[in-house]
C-alpha positions in Angstrom: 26.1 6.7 24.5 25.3 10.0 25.6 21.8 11.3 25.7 21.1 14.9 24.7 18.2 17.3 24.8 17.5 19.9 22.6 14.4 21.9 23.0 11.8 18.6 23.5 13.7 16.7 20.8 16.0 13.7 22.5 19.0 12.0 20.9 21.9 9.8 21.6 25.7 11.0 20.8 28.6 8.0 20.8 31.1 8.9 23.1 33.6 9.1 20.7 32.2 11.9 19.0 30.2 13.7 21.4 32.8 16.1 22.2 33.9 16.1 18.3 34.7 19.7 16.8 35.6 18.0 13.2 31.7 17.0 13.3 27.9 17.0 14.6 25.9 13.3 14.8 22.6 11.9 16.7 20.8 8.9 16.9 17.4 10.4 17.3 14.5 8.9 19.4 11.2 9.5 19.2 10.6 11.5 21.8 9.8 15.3 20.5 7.6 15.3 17.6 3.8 16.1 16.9 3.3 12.7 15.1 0.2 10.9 17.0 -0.3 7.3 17.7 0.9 4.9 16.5 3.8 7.1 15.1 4.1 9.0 18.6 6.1 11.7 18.4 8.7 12.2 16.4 7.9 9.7 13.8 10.5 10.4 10.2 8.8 7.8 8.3 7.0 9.4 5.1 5.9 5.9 3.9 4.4 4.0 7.2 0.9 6.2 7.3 1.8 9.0 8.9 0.6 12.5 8.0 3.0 14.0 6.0 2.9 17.5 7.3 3.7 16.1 10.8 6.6 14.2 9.6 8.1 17.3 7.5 7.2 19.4 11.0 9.6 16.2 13.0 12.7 16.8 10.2 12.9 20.2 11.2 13.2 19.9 14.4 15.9 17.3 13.8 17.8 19.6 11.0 17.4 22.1 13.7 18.7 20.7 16.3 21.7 19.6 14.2 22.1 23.0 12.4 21.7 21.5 9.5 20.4 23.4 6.0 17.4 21.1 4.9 18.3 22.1 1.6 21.8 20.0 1.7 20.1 17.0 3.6 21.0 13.7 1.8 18.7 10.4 2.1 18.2 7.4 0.0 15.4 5.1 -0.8 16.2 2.2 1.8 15.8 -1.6 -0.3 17.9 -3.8 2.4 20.9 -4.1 0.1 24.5 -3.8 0.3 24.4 -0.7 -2.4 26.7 2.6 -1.1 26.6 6.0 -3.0 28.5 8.8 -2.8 26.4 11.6 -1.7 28.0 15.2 -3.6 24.4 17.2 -3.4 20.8 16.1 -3.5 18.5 15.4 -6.8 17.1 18.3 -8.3 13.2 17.6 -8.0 13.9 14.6 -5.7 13.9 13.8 -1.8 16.6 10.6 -1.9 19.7 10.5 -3.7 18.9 6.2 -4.9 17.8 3.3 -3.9 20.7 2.2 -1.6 21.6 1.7 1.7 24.9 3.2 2.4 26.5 7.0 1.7 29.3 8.4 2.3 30.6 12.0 1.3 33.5 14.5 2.5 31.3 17.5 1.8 31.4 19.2 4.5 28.0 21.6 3.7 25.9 17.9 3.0 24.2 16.4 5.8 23.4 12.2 5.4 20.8 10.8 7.6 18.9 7.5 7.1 16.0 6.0 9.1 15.7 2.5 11.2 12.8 0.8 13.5 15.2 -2.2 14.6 17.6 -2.1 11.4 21.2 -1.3 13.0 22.2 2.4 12.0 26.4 2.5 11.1 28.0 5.6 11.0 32.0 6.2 9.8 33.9 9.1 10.1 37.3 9.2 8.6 39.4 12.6 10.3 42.3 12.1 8.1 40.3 12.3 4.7 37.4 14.0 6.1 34.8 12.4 5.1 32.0 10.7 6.8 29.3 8.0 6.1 26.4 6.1 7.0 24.6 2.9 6.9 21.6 0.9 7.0 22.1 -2.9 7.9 19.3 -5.2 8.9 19.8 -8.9 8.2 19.9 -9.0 4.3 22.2 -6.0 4.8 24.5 -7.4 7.4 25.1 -10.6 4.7 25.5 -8.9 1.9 28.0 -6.6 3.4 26.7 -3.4 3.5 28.9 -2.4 6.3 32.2 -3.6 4.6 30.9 -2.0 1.3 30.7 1.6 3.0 34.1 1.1 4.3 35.4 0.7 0.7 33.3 3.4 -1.0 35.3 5.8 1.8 38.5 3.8 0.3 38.0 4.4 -3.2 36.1 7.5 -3.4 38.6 9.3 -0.6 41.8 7.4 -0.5 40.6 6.7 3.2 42.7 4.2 5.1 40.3 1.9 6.8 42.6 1.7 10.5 41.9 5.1 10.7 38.1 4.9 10.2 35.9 5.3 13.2 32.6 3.7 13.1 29.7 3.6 15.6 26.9 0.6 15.9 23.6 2.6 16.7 20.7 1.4 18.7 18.6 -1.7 16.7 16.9 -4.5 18.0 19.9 -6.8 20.3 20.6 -10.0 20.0 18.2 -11.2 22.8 15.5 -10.1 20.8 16.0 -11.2 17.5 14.6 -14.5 16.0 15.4 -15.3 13.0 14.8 -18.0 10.8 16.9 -21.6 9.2 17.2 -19.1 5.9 18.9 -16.6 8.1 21.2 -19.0 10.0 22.5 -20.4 6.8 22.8 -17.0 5.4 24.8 -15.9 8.0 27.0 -19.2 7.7 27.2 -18.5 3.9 28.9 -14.6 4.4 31.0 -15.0 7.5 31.9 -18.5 6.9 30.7 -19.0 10.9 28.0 -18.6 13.3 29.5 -18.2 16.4 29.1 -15.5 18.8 27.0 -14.6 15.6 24.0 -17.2 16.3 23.1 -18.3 19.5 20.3 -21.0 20.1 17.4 -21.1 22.8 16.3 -24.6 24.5 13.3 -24.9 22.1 16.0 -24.8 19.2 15.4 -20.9 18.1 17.7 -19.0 16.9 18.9 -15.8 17.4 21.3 -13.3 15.5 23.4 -10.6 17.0 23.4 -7.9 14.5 26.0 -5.7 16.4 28.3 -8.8 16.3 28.4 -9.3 13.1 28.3 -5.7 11.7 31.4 -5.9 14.4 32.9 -8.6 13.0 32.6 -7.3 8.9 34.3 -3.5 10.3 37.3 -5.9 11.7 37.6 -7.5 8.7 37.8 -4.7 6.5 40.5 -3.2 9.3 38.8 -1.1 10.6 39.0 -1.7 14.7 37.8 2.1 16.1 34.4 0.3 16.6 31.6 1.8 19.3 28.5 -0.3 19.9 25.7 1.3 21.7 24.3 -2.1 23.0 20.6 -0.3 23.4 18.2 -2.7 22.1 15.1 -1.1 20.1 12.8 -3.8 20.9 13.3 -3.6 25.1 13.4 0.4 24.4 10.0 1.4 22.9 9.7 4.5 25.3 12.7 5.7 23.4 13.0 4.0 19.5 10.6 2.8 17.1 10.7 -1.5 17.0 9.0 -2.8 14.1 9.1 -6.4 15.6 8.0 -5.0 19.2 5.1 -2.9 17.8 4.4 -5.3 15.5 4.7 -3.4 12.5 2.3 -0.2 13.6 5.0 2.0 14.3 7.3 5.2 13.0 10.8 5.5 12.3 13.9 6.9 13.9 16.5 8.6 12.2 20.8 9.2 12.4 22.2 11.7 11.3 25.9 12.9 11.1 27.2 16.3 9.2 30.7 17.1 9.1 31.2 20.8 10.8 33.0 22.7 8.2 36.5 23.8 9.2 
C-alpha cells in the first residue's frame, strides 16, 4: 500500500488504485485527529465514548481530504452480518443507510465509507459497470459470506461481471495475531468446507484464523481474482490503526473510504 499525507491526516492507498482517475479511496489511520486518549487522534467511532464533536471535527477532515460532500456520505449500522445494500442517497433524518455490513453503489456523487478496529475492510470497484463497494468482514462476517454477498449485489444490481471486479483486503488484525476459539474453527470448517491455510495451530493447541485468507479465498470463489491484500496487521500496528484485541477494547475506530470520481 501506499501511504499518503494530507494536511496532518495519514492514509493508505492500494497500489492498484492509487494512480486511479476512474476513482478516490483511503484506508485511514489514526494519525490526524483531535480525539484524546484513548481514541487518539482521529478516532470515527460515534459509539465507543468518544466526544461527539471531536469525532464530527475527524470526518471532516477525512471528507476533506477525499473531496467528498458530507452531505452524500453513505454509512451503515455495522451488526457483523453478511447483509449488502445498495447505497442510491442517504436517509432523510438519518446518519446510516441500515443495519448491514456491505454497500455497493455506481453513483458517482455518493461516497461509502465504513469503520474497523481489527475487522478486515474490503473494497470493490468494478470499471466496466462503474460501480464500487465496500465491506465489513470480521469472523461472523468472513462465514457468513459477506465478502461473496457484496460481489453479487454488484452482479445483480449492475450487471457487473465478477472477473472484472477488483477488490482490495485492508489492514485488520493478521493471522499471527488472531486467536480464535473451537466455535470459530468449526465455523470456518462449516463455510469453506476446509481449514487449511485458513487455520493454523500453535504448540499449546491454539488456534489461529487468517482473515485475509479466507476473505481471499471467498473473492476466488465468486471469480473474482483482481485481489490486493495489504498484509498490515492492526494489532502489531497500533501507532497507525485502532486494534480492539491489542488495546483491549479502549480504543477508536478507523475508517475506508472509496468515491467514484465522476467522469
Amino acid at each position: 500500500m501506499k501511504r499518503v499525507q494530507s494536511d496532518d491526516v495519514v492514509y493508505y492507498q492500494f497500489e492498484q488504485w492509487a494512480k486511479s482517475d476512474a476513482l478516490t479511496h483511503g484506508v485511514f489511520t489514526r494519525i490526524g485527529g483531535v480525539s484524546e486518549t484513548p481514541f487518539a487522534s482521529l478516532n470515527v467511532g460515534g459509539t465507543v465514548g468518544d466526544d461527539p464533536a471531536a469525532v464530527q471535527e475527524n470526518l471532516r477532515r477525512i471528507y476533506d481530504s477525499m473531496e467528498a460532500d458530507e452531505q452524500e456520505v453513505c454509512t451503515v449500522w455495522q451488526v457483523h452480518s453478511a447483509d449488502v445494500v445498495i447505497a442510491d442517497q442517504r436517509v432523510p433524518g438519518r446518519r446510516w443507510l441500515a443495519r448491514a455490513d456491505g454497500m455497493v453503489t455506481n453513483q458517482p456523487e455518493v461516497t461509502l465509507t465504513m469503520r474497523f478496529a481489527d475487522c478486515v475492510p474490503i473494497l470493490f470497484h468494478d470499471p466496466t459497470q462503474r460501480a464500487i463497494g465496500i465491506a465489513h468482514a470480521g469472523w461472523r462476517g468472513t462465514v457468513a459470506q459477506v465478502t461473496a454477498n457484496t460481489v453479487q449485489m454488484m452482479v445483480d444490481a449492475f450487471g457487473s461481471d465478477p472477473a472484472d471486479i477488483q477488490a482490495a483486503i485492508g489492514p485488520s488484525i493478521g493471522p499471527d495475531h488472531y486467536q480464535v476459539g473451537e466455535e470459530v474453527v468449526q465455523a470456518v470448517q462449516a463455510a469453506f468446507g476446509t481449514t487449511d491455510g485458513l487455520i493454523a495451530r500453535a504448540a499449546d493447541g491454539s488456534a489461529y484464523l487468517d482473515l485475509w485468507a479466507a476473505n481471499k479465498l471467498a473473492l476466488e470463489r465468486v471469480g473474482v481474482h483482481q485481489i490486493e491484500v495489504a498484509e498490515i496487521c492492526t494489532a502489531t500496528n497500533t501507532a497507525e490503526f485502532f486494534s480492539h484485541r491489542a488495546e483491549k477494547g479502549k480504543t477508536g475506530r478507523f475508517c475506508a473510504v472509496i468515491k467514484m470520481r465522476a467522469q
